[in-house]
Backbone as a printed PyTorch tensor [residue, N CA C, xyz], in Angstrom:
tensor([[[ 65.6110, -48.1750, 138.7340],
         [ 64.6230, -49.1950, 138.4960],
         [ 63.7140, -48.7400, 137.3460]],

        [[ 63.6420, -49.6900, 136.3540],
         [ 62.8290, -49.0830, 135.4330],
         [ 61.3540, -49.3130, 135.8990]],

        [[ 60.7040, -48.2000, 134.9570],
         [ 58.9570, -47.7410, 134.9170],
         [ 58.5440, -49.4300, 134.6500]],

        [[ 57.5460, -49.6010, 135.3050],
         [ 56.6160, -50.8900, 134.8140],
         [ 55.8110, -50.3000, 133.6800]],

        [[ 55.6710, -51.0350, 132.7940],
         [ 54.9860, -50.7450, 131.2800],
         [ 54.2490, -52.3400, 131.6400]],

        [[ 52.3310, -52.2650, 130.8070],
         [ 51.6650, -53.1080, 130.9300],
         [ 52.2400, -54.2650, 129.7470]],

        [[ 51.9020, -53.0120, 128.4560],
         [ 51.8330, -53.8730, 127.1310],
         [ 53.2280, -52.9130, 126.6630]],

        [[ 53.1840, -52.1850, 126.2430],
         [ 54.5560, -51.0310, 125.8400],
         [ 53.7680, -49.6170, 126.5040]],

        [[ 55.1750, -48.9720, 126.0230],
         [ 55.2230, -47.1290, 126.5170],
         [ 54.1630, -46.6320, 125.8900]],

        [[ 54.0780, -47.2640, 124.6580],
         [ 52.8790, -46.0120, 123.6850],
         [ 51.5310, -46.4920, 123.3970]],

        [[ 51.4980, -48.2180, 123.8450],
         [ 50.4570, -48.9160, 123.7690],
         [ 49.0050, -48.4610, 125.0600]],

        [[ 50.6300, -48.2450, 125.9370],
         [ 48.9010, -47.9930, 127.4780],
         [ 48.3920, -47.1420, 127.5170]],

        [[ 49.0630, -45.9730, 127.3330],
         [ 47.9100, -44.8200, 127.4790],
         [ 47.0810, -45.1350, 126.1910]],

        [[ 47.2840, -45.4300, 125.4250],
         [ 45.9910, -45.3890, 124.3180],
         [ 44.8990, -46.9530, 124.9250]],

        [[ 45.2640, -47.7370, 125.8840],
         [ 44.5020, -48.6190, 126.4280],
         [ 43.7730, -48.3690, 127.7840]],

        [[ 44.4310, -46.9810, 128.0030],
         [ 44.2030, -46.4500, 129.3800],
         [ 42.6400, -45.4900, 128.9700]],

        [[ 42.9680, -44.9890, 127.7660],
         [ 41.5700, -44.0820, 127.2480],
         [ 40.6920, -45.0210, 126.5530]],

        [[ 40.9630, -45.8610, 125.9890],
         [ 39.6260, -46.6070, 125.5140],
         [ 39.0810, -47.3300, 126.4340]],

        [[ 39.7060, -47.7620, 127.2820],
         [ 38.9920, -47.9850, 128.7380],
         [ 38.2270, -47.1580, 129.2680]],

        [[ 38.8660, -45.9190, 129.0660],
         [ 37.4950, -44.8230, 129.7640],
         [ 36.2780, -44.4220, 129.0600]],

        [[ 36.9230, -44.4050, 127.8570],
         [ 35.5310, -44.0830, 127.1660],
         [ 34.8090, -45.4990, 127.2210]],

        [[ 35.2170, -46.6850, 127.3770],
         [ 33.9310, -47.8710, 127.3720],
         [ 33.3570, -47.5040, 128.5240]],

        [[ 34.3080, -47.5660, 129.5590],
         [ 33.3790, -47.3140, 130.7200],
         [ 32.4730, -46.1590, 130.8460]],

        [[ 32.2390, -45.2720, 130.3080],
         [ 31.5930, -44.3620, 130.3210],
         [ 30.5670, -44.5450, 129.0680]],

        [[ 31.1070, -45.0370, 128.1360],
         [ 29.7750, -45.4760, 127.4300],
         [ 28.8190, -46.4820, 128.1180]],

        [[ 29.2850, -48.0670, 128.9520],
         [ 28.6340, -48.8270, 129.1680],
         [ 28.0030, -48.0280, 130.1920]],

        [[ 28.0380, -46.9610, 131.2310],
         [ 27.4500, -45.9160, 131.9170],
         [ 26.4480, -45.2430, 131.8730]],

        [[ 26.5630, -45.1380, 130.7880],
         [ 25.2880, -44.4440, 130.0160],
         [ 24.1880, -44.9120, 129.3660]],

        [[ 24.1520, -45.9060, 128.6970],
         [ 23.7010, -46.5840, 128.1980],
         [ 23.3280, -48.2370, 128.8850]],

        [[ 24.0880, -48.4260, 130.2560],
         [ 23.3410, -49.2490, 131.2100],
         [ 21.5730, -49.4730, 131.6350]],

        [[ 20.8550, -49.8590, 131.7240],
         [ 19.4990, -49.4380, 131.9440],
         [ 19.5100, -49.0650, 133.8180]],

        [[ 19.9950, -49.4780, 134.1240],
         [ 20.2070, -49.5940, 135.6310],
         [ 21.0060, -47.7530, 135.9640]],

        [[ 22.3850, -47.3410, 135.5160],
         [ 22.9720, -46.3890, 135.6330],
         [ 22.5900, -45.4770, 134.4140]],

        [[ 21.9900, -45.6260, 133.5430],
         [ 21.5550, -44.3290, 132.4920],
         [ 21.1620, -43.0730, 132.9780]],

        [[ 21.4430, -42.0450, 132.8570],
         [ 21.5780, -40.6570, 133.0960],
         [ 19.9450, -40.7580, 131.9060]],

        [[ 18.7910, -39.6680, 132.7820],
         [ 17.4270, -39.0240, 132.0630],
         [ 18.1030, -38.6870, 130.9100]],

        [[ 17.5310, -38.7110, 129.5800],
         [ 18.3280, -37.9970, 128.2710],
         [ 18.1060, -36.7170, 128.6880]],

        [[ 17.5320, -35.8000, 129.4600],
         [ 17.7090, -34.2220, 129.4320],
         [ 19.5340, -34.3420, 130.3720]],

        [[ 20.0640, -35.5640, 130.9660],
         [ 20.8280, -35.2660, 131.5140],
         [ 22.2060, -36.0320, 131.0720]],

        [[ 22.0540, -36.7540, 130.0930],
         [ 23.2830, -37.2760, 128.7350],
         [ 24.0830, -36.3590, 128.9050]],

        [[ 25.3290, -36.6460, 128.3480],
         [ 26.2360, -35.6490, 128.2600],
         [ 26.3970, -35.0990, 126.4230]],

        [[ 25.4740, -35.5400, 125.7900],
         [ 24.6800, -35.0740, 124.8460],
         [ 24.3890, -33.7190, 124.7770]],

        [[ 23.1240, -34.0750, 125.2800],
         [ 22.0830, -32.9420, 125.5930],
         [ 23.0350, -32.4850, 126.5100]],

        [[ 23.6470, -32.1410, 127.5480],
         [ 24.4800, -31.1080, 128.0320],
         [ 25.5530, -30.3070, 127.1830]],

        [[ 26.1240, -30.4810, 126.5280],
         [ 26.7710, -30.2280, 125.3850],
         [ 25.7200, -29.4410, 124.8480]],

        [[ 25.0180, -29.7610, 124.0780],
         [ 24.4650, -28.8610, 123.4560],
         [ 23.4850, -28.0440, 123.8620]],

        [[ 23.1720, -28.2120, 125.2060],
         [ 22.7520, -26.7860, 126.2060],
         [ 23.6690, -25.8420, 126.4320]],

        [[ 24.7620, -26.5100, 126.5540],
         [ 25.8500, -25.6130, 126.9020],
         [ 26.4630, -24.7010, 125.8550]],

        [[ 26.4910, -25.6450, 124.3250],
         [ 26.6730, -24.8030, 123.2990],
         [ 25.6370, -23.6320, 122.9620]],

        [[ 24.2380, -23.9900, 122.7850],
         [ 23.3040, -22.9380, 122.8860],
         [ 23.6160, -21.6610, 123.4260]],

        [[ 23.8890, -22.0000, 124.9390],
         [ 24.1180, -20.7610, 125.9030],
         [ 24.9980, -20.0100, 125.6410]],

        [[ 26.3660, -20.4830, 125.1310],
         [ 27.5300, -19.6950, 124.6580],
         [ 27.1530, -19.0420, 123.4800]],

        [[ 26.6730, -19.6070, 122.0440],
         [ 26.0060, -18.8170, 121.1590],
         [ 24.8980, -17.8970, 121.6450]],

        [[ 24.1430, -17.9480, 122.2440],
         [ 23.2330, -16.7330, 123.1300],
         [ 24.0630, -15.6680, 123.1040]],

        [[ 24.6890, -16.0700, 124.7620],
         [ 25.4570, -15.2120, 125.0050],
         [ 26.5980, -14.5870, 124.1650]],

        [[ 27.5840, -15.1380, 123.0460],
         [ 27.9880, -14.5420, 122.3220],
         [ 27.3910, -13.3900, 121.4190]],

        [[ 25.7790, -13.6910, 120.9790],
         [ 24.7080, -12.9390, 119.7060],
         [ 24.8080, -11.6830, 120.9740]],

        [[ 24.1150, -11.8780, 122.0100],
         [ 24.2230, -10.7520, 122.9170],
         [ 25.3010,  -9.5090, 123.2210]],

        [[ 26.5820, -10.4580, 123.3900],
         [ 27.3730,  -9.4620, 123.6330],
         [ 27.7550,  -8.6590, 121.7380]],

        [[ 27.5890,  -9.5360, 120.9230],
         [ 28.4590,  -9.1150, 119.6310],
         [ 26.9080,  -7.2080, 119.5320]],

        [[ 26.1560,  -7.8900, 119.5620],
         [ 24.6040,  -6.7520, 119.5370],
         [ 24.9500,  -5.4690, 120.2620]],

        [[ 25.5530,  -5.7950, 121.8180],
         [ 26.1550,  -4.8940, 122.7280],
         [ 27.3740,  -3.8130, 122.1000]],

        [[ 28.1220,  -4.5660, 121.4520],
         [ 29.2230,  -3.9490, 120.8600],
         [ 28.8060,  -3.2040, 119.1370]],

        [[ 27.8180,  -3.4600, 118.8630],
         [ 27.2000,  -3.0500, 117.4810],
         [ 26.7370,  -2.0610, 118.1840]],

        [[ 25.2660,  -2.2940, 118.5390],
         [ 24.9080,  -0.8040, 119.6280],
         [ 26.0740,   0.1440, 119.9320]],

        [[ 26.6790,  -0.0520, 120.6960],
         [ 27.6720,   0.7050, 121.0200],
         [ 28.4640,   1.8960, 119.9690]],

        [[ 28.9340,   0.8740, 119.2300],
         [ 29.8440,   1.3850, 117.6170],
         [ 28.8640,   2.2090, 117.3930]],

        [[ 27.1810,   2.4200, 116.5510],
         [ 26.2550,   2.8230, 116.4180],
         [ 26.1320,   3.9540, 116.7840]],

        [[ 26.0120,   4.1350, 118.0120],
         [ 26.0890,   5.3310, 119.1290],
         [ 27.0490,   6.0460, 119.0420]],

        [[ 28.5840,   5.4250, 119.3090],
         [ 29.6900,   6.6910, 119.0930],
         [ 29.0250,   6.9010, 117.8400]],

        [[ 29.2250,   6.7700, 116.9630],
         [ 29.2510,   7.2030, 115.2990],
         [ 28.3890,   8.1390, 115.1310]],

        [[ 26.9450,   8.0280, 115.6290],
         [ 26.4800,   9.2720, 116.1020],
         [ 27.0270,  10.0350, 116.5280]],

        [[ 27.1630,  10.0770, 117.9090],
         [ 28.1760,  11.2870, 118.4490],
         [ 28.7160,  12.4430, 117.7060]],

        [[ 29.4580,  11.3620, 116.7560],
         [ 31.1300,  11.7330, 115.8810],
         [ 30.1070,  12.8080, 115.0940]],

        [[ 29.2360,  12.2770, 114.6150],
         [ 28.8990,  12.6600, 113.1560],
         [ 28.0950,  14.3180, 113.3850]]])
């Protein structure tokens, strides 16, 4: 038995995602369902990016220190 197809094979999934992203835009931007802007998926994103650059400057500092120190040692 063949697969049920809506519109074609290669048409739905690309109708299947712009569906999601409307719905998730009209979501957001609803006045009724709007997410606080500290809680957008915006501003989460780029809290989240922040934190990873943090934490990356941190650890790269950790591993400089480190190098630093043997080399002393050595020397």
């Amino acid at each position: 038995m063949p697969t049920p197809v809506l519109l074609s094979r290669g048409l739905d999934p690309v109708l299947g995602i712009f569906t999601g992203f409307f719905a998730y835009y009209l979501h957001e931007t609803h006045p009724r369902t709007a997410p606080p802007p500290d809680k957008r998926l915006a501003a989460l994103v780029q809290w989240k990016w922040e934190k990873w650059k943090r934490e990356r400057e941190e650890k790269l500092d950790a591993l400089e220190r480190g190098a630093e120190e043997s080399s002393r040692v050595v020397s």
